[in-house]
N, C-alpha and C positions, 0 to 999 in steps of 0.2 A: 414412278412412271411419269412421263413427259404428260403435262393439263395445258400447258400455253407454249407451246411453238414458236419459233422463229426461225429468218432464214437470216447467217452472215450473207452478209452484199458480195463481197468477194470470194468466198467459196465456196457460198451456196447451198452450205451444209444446214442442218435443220437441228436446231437443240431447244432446248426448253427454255425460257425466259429468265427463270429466276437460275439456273448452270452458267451461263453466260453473263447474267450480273456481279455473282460471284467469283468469276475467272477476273472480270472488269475491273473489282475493285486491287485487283495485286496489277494488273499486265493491262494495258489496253492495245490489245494487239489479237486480231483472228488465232485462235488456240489453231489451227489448222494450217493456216500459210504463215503467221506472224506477220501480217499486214496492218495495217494501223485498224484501230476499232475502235468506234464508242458507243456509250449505249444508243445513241437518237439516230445510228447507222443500222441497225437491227431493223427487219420486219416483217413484220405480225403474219403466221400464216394462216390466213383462216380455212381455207379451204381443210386443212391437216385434221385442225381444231375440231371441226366440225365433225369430221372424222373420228375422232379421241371419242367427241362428245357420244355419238351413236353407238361407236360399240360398245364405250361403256353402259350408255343406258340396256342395251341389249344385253349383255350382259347380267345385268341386275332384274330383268324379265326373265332372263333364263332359269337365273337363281331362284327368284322365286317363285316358277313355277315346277323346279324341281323340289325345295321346300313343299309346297301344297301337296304333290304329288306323296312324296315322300309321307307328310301328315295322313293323306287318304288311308295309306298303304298299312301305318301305323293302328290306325281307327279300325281296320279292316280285321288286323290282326286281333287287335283286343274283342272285337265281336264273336271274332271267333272262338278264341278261345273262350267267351265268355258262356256262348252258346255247349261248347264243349263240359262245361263244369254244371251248367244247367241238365245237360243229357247225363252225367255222372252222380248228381246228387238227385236228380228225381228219376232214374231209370231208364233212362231211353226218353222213348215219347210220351211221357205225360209231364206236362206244364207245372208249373210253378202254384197252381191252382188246384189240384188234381188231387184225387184221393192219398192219404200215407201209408205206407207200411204199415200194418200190426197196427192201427187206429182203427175202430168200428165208427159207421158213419150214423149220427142220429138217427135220419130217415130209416134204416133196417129195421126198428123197432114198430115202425106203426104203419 
């Protein structure tokens, strides 16, 4: 994807920096009109750049907050289920603490 812009002079087209250095070195000629071209004829568009630059960062906020999201989502899941296997292996509602099956509890004795 296009990181450094530029505008040809003569056709005003907009390409990336390093496409245009590359065409330069075989043709110095506007790939567009075939007008004469050289590199120190090229230039800089920052306004574009600038542009480039924000959505990409935007971009990469998006991303990561659907990552986190996504993480939560995950975290969310696992509790669940964990709580699930908690309700399944001690009965319903008693805790992880809580009397066992078929165990007699000291206290009964005295």
């Amino acid at each position: 994807f296009m990181t450094d812009p530029v505008v040809l002079p003569k056709s005003q087209v907009r390409v990336d920096r390093a496409t245009i250095e590359r065409h330069l070195l075989n043709s110095q000629t506007d790939p567009f009109n075939r007008s004469h071209l050289t590199l120190d004829m090229i230039q800089p568009d920052d306004k574009l750049k600038k542009e480039i630059v924000d959505w990409i960062e935007l971009r990469k906020q998006e991303y990561r907050k659907r990552k986190e999201e996504e993480s939560k989502k995950e975290e969310q899941k696992m509790d669940e289920e964990d709580e699930s296997q908690d309700q399944n292996l001690f009965g319903g509602s008693q805790s992880p603490g809580g009397p066992v099956p078929g165990v007699e509890s000291a206290d009964k004795d005295q």
